[in-house]
C-alpha positions in Angstrom: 232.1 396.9 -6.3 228.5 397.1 -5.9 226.7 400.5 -4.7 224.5 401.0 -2.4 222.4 403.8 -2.9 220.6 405.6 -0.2 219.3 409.6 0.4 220.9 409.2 4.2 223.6 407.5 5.5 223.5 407.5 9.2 226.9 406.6 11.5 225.9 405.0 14.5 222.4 402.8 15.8 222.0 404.5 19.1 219.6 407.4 20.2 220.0 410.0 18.2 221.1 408.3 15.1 217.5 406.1 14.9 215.8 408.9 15.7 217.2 411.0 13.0 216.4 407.5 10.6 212.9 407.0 11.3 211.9 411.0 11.0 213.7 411.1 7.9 212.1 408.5 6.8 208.5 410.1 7.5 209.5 412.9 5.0 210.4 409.8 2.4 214.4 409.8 2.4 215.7 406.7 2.3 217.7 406.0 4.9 220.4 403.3 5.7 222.1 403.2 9.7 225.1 401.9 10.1 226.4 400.3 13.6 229.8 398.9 13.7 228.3 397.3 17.2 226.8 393.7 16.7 223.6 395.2 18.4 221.6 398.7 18.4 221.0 401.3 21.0 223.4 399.5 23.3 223.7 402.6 25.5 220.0 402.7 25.7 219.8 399.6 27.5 221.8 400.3 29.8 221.1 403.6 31.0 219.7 405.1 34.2 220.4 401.5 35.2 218.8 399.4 32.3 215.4 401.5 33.5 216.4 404.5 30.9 216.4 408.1 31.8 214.8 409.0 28.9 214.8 412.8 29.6 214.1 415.6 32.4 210.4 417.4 33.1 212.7 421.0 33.3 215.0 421.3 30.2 216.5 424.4 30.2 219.9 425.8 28.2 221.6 425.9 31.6 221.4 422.2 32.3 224.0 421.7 29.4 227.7 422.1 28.7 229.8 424.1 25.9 231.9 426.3 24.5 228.8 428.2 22.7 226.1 427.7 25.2 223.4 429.0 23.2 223.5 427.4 20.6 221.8 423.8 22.3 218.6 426.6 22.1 217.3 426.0 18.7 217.3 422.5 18.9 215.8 421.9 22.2 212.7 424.7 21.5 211.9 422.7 18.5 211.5 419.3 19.8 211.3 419.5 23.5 211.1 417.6 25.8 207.0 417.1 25.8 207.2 416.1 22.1 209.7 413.0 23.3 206.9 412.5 26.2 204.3 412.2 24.1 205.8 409.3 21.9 206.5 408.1 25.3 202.4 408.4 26.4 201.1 407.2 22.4 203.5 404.0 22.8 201.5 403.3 26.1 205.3 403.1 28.1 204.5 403.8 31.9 207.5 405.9 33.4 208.5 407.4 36.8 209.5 410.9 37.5 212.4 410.8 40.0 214.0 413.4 42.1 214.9 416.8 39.8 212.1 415.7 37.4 214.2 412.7 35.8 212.1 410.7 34.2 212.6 406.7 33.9 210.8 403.8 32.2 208.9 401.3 35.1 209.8 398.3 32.7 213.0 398.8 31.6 215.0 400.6 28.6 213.9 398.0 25.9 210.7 399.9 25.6 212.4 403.1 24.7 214.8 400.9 22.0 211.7 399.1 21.1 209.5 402.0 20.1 212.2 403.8 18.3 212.9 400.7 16.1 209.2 400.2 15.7 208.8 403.9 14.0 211.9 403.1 11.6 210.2 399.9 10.6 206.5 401.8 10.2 208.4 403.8 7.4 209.6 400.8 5.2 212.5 402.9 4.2 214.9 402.4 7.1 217.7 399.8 6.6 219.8 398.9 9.6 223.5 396.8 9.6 225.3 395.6 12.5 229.1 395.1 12.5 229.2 397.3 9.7 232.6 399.0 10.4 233.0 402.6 8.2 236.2 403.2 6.5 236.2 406.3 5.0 234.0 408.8 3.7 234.2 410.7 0.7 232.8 413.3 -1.1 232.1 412.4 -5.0 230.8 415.0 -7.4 227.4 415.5 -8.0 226.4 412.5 -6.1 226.9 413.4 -2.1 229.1 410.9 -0.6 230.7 407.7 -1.0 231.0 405.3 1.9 233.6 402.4 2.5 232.6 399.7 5.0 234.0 396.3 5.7 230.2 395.0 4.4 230.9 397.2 0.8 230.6 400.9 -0.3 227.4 402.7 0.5 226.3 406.2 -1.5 224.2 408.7 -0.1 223.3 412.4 -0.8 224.0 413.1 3.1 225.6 412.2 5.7 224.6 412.1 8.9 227.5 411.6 12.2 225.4 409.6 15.4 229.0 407.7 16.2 228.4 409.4 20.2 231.4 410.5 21.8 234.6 408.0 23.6 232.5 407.0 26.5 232.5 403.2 27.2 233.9 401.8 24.0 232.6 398.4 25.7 229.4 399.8 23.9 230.6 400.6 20.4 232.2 404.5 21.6 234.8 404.9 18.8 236.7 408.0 17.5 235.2 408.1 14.2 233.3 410.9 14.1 235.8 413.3 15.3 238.2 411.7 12.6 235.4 412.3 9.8 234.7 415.8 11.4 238.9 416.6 11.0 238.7 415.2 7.6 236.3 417.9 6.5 238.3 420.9 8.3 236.5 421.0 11.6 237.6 422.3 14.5 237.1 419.6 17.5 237.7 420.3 21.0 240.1 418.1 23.4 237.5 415.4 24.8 237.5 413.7 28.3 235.4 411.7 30.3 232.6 413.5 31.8 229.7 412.1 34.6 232.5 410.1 35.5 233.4 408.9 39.3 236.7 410.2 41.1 239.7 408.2 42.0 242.3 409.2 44.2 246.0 407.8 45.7 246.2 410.0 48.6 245.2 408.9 52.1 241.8 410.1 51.5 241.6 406.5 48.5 242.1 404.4 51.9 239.2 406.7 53.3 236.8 405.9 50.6 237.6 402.2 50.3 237.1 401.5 53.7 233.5 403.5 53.8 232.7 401.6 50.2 228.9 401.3 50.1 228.0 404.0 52.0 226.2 406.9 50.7 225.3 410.2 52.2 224.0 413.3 51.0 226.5 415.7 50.3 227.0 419.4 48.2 230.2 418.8 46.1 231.7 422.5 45.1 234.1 424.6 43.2 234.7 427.9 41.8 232.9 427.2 38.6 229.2 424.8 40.0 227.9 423.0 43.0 226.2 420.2 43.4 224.2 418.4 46.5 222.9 415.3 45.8 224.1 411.4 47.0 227.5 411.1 47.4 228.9 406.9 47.2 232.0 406.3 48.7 233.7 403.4 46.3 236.8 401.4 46.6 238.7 403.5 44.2 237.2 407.0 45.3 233.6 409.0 45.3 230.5 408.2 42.7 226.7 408.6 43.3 225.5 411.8 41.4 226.8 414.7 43.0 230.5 413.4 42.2 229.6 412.8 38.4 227.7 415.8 38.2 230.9 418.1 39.7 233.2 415.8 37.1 231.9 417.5 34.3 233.9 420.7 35.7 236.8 419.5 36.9 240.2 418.8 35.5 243.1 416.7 37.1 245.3 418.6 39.5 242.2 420.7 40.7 240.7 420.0 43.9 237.2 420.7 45.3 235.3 421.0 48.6 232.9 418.6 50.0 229.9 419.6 52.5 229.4 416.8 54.4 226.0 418.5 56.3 224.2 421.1 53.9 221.3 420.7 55.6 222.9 421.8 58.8 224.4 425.3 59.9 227.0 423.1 62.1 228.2 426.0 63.8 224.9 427.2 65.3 224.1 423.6 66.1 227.1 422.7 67.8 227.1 425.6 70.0 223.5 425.4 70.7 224.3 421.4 71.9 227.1 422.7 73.8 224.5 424.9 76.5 222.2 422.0 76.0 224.1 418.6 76.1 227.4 419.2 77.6 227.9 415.8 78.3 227.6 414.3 74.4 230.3 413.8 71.9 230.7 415.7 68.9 230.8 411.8 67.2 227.5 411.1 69.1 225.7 413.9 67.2 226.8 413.7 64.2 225.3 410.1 63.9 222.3 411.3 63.5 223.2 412.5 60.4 224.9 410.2 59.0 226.0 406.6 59.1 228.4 405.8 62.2 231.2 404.7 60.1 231.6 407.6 57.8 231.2 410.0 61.3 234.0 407.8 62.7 236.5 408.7 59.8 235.4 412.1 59.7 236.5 412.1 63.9 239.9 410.6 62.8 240.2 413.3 59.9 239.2 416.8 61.5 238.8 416.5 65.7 240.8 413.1 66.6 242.5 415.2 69.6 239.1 416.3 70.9 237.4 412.7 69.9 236.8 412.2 73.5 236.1 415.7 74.9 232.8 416.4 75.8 231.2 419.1 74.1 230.7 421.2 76.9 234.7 421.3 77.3 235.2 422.5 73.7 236.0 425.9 72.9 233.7 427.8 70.6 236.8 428.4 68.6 237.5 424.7 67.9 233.8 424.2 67.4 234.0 426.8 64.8 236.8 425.3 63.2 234.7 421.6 62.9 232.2 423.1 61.5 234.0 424.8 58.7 236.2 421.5 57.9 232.9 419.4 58.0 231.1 422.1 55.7 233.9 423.0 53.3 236.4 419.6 53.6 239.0 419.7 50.5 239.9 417.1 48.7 242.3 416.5 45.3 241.0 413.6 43.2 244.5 412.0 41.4 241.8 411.4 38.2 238.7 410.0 37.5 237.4 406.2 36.4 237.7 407.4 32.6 236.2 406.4 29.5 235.4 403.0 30.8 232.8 403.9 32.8 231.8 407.6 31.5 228.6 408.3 30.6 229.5 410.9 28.7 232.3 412.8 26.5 232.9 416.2 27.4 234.4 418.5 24.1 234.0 417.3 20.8 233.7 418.7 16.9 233.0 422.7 17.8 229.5 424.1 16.7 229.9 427.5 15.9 230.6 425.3 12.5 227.9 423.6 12.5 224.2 425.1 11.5 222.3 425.3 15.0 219.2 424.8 13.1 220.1 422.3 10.8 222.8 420.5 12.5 224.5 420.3 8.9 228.5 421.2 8.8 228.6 425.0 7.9 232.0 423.6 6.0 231.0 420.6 3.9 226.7 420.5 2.4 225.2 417.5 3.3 227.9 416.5 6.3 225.3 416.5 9.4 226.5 416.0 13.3 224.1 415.3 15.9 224.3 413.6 19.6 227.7 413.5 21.6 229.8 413.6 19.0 229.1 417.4 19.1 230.5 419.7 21.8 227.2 419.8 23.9 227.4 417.5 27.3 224.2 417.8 29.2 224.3 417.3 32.9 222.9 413.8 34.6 219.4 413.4 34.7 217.7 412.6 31.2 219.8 416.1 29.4 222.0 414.1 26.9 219.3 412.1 26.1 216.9 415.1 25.3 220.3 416.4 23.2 219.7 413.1 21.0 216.3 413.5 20.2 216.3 417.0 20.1 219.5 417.5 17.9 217.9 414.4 15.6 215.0 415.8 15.0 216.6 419.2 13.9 218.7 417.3 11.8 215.8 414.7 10.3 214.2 417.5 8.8 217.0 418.4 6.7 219.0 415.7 4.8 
């Protein structure tokens, strides 16, 4: 059968992986992607969205997840997240900057996608092809690796892994990379969804599905991070960013604490109401905080005995004891929404075998991972993507 010869074989059309492609075709490799999706960047477009989140004004180490937190360092210090901002300014793409620096595109994720295709084609030496499924690889002497594909066999001298993680295989998420990664001796952690929304079966699931739509802002906590951000009560359980953010450190069987008033020392408040409004209901103050209906299930929940008591005819005691439900209020999710609506794989192959500076497998030459398929998970708000372009661009200089 027919070879197709090429310096770099990339595995996967989305950021990281046509990022790597287009600045290793600046250095003159020769470069082939490809996507066993029927379209590119798929996870691009619909990001932050469809708008893109394209990365975060404060990287730092801490903002990311892993069993060898440092080694995201090298990577990220040599293509930050400026660099990626000022492809950003040259392609003329106007963005926002959100709360916690995130920034996103005004016109939509296709301009990201757009300009990132446009560099590979700039090169002439970027090939691209859709619904191309890989088979195997193999290593063949002398001559880097051989590729088999439902489209035909591809050679390259290296190898390059941009398959992304397990998360919404709607997308294209497959497992291929951690297969090719096991293949060559590598280590890879258990994966599971991560930036994922909670679901529960308790009492607390007939809770959140009769407050669906309603957000609040919340601190979700437990022994290992904390989060305050928007909460979103769904039909199946809790979303909105502070749940997916706390996701990425929980396993099933824990539970966690919610804080339905940060922004409030309830105890001080209530007691101060209770010399200066004796007359008003706990309910009656607490709307406005927050939306009637969640107040009203939060009555039913921690004071239903004293829902019509006066505030004035409360002890302190039982005031104290609101407070600290409504500030610390457990709950025990029964799992979370799962790979079908992840944004992100949490484990994946282990880097202390992998080269931090070259992203090439310290047990096979020429085998390169980059992206999700590593065991680096960035929190929400524009961190995996800076992984991508950061961990591409280390890698792009390389192979």
């Amino acid at each position: 059968m027919a070879l197709n010869q090429y310096d770099v074989l990339i595995i996967g059309a989305g950021a990281s992986g046509l990022m790597t492609a287009y600045m290793a075709a600046q250095r003159g490799r020769k470069v082939v992607v490809v996507e066993k999706a029927n379209k590119v960047g798929k996870k691009i477009l619909m990001s932050g969205g469809g708008k893109c989140n394209f990365t975060n004004l404060y990287v730092e180490p801490e903002n990311y997840i892993s069993h060898n937190p440092h080694f995201v360092i090298s990577a990220l210090t040599r293509y930050t997240n400026w660099d990626f901002i000022g492809m950003v300014c040259e392609y003329g793409i106007e963005y926002e900057e959100r709360k916690h620096g995130q920034l996103f595109t005004l016109k939509g994720s296709k301009e990201i996608l757009a300009m990132l295709l446009n560099e590979c084609e700039k090169t002439g030496l970027v090939d691209i092809k859709t619904n191309c499924d890989v088979k195997s690889v193999n290593t063949v002497d002398d001559l880097g690796f051989q590729i088999a594909t439902n489209i035909g066999y591809f050679q390259a001298e290296s190898v390059v892994v941009a398959s992304g993680g397990l998360s919404i295989p709607t997308l294209g998420g497959s497992a291929i990379g951690y297969e090719i990664a096991k293949q060559f001796g590598h280590h890879v952690y258990p994966t599971r969804a991560g930036l994922v929304p909670f679901t529960f079966s308790d009492n607390f699931k007939d809770i959140t599905n009769r407050l669906s739509g309603n957000a609040i802002e919340a601190t979700l906590s437990n022994d290992l991070n904390a989060f305050t951000e928007a909460l979103l009560f769904t039909h199946r359980g809790l979303s909105g960013p502070s749940s997916l953010q706390l996701s990425n450190y929980w396993d099933v069987g824990q539970s966690f604490q919610i804080n339905f008033l940060p922004q409030l020392d309830l105890t001080e408040f209530l007691k101060s109401k209770k010399s200066e409004q004796p007359k008003v209901l706990i309910r009656t103050l607490l709307s406005e905080f927050m939306p009637k209906s969640v107040v009203l299930e939060l009555q039913t929940l921690i004071w239903s005995d004293l829902a019509e008591t006066s505030i004035g005819n409360i002890s302190d005691e039982k005031l104290q004891h609101i407070a600290d439900q409504l500030h610390a209020f457990n709950v025990k999710p029964s799992g979370t929404e799962g790979y079908r609506t992840a944004e992100v794989t949490l484990g994946g192959v282990d880097t202390t075998e992998v080269s931090s500076k070259t992203m090439e497998s310290k047990k096979q030459k020429g085998l390169y991972f980059i992206g999700e398929i590593l065991d680096v998970t960035g929190h929400l708000g524009g961190f995996n993507f800076q992984w991508a372009w950061s961990s591409a661009h280390a890698a792009s200089q390389y192979v």
